[in-house]
C-alpha positions as a Python dict, from the first residue, in 0.01 Angstrom:
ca = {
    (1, 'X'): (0, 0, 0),
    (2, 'X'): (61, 331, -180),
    (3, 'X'): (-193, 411, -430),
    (4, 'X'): (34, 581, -663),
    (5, 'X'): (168, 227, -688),
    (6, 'X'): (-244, 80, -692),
    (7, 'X'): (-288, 313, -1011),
    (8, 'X'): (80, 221, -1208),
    (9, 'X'): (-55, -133, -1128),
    (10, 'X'): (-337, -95, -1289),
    (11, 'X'): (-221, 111, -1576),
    (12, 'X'): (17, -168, -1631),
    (13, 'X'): (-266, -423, -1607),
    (14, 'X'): (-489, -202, -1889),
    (15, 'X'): (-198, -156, -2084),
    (16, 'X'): (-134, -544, -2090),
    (17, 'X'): (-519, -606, -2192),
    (18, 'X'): (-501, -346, -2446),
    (19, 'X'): (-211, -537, -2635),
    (20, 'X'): (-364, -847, -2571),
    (21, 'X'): (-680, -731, -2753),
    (22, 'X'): (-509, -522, -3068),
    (23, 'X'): (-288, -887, -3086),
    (24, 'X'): (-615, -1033, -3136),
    (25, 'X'): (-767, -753, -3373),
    (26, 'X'): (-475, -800, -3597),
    (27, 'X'): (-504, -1194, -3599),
    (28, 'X'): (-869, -1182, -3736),
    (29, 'X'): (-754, -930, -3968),
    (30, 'X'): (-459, -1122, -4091),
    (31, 'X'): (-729, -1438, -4139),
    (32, 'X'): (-887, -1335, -4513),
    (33, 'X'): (-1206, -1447, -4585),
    (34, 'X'): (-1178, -1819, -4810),
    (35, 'X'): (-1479, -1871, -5043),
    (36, 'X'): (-1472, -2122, -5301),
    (37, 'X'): (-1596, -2100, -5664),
    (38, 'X'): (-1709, -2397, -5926),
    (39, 'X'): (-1391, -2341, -6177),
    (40, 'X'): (-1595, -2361, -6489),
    (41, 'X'): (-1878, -2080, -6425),
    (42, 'X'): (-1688, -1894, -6121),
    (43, 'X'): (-2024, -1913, -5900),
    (44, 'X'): (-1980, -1904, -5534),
    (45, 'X'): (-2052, -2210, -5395),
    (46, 'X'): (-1935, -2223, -5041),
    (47, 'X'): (-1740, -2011, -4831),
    (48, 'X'): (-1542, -2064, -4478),
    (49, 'X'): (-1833, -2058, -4237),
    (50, 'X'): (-2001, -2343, -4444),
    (51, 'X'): (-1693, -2555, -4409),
    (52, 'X'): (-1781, -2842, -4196),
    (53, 'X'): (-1420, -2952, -4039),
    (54, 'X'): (-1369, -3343, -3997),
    (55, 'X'): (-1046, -3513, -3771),
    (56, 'X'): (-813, -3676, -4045),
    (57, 'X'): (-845, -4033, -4061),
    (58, 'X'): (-580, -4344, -4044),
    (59, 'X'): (-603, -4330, -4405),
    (60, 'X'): (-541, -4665, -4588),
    (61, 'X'): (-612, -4867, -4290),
    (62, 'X'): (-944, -4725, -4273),
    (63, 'X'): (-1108, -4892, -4601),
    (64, 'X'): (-1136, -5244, -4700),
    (65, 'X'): (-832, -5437, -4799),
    (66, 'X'): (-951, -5454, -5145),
    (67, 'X'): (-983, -5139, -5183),
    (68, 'X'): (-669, -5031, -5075),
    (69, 'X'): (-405, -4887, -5316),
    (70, 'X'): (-54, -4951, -5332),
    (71, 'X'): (228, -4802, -5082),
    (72, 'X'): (278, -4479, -5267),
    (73, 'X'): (238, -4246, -4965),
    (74, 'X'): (397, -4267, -4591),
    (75, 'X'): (248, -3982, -4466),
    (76, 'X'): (-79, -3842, -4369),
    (77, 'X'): (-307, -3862, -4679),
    (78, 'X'): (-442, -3521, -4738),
    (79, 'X'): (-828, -3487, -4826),
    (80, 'X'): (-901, -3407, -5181),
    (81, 'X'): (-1246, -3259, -5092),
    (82, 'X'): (-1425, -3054, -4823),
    (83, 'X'): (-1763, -3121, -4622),
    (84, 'X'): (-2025, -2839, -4620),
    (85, 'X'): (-2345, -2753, -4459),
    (86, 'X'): (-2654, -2793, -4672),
    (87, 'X'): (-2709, -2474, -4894),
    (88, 'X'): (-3002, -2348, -5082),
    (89, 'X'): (-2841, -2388, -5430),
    (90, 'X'): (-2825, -2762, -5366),
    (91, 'X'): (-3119, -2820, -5578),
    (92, 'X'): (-3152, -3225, -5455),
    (93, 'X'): (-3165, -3141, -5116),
    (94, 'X'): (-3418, -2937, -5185),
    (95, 'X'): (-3645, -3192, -5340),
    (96, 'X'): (-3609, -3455, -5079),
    (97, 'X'): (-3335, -3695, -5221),
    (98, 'X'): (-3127, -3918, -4969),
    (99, 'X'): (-2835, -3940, -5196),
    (100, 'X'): (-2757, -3761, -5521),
    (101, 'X'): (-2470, -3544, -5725),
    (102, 'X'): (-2405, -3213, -5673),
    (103, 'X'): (-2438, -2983, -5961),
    (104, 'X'): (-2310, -2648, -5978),
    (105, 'X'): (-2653, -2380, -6052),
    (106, 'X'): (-2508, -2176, -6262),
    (107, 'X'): (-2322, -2458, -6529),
    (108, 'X'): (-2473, -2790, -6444),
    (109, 'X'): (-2114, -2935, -6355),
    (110, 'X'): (-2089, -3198, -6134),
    (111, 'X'): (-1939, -3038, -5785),
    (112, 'X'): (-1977, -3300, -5597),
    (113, 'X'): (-2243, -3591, -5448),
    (114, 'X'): (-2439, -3578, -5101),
    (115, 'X'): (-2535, -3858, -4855),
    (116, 'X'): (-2796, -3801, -4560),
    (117, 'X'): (-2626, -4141, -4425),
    (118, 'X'): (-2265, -4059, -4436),
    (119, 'X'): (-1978, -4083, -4656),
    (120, 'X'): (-1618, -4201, -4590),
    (121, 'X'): (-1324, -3909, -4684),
    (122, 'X'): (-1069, -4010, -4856),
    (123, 'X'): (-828, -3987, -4531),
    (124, 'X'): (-1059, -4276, -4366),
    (125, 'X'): (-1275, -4074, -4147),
    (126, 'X'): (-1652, -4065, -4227),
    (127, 'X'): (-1820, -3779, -4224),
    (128, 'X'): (-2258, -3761, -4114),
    (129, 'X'): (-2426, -3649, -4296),
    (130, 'X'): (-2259, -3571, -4606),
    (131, 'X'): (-2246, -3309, -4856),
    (132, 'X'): (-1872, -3350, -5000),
    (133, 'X'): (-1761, -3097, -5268),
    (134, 'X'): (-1449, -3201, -5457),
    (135, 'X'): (-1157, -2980, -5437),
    (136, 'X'): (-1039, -3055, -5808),
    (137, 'X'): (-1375, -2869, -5908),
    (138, 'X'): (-1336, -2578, -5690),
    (139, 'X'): (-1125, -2217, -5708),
    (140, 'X'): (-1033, -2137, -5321),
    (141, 'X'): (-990, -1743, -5364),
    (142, 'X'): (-922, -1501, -5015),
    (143, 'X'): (-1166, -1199, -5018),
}
C-alpha cells in the first residue's frame, strides 16, 4: 500500500473523530443545567444530578381497584413529582425518622414527604427508598 494513501486514511479517520467529539461537546452544551426551587421562598432544593429517574408505571392498573379514578386519561399518566437522593437540608432525615414531610429550610412549606420503605408514584411504579418532592411546589429553572 502507498503511504501517501496510509496518511489521507488516517487524516480522514482523525478528521471523523474530531467531528464526532465537537458533536458531542455541543450536545452537553446544548443540555442546560435544571435545578429546582421551592416556589414560595425560591431556595434551591434539588438540582439534575439529585434526580433519581424511575421506569413509568402501568398507571391505573397498578393501584387497588378502589382506589382507582375514573377513565379520564388513555394515555401514559405523567408523574406529578420527582424522586431525589437524600440531601442535607432534609432536616428529618437527619434526625433518624422512617417516614415524615418534607419541609422546605428556608419557608417551612411542605415540599414533599419521604419513606425509607418505598412509596408508589403516581404512574404505578414504586420507587425504594423514597424521598418524593412534588412538582406543583417546585420552580424547574435552566442555569
Amino acid at each position: 500500500m502507498d503511504p501517501a494513501m496510509e496518511v489521507s486514511g488516517q487524516t480522514a479517520q482523525m478528521e471523523s473523530a474530531m467531528q464526532v467529539s465537537n458533536q458531542t461537546d455541543v450536545k452537553s452544551e446544548e443540555m442546560p443545567q435544571m435545578i429546582y426551587r421551592c416556589k414560595k421562598c425560591r431556595r434551591i432544593v434539588a438540582s439534575q444530578e439529585q434526580i433519581v429517574p424511575h421506569e413509568p408505571g402501568q398507571g391505573k392498573e397498578c393501584y387497588k381497584w378502589k382506589k382507582r379514578a375514573g377513565d379520564t386519561e388513555n394515555g401514559q399518566p405523567l408523574c406529578t413529582s420527582i424522586f431525589v437522593e437524600p440531601m442535607k437540608w432534609m432536616q428529618p432525615v437527619e434526625e433518624g425518622y422512617v417516614a415524615q414531610k418534607l419541609q422546605c429550610i428556608g419557608c417551612n412549606t411542605r415540599l414533599g414527604f419521604f419513606n425509607w420503605a418505598g412509596m408508589q408514584c403516581n404512574c404505578g411504579t414504586w420507587v425504594t427508598p423514597a424521598f418524593q418532592l412534588h412538582s406543583s411546589r417546585l420552580d424547574e429553572c435552566r442555569m
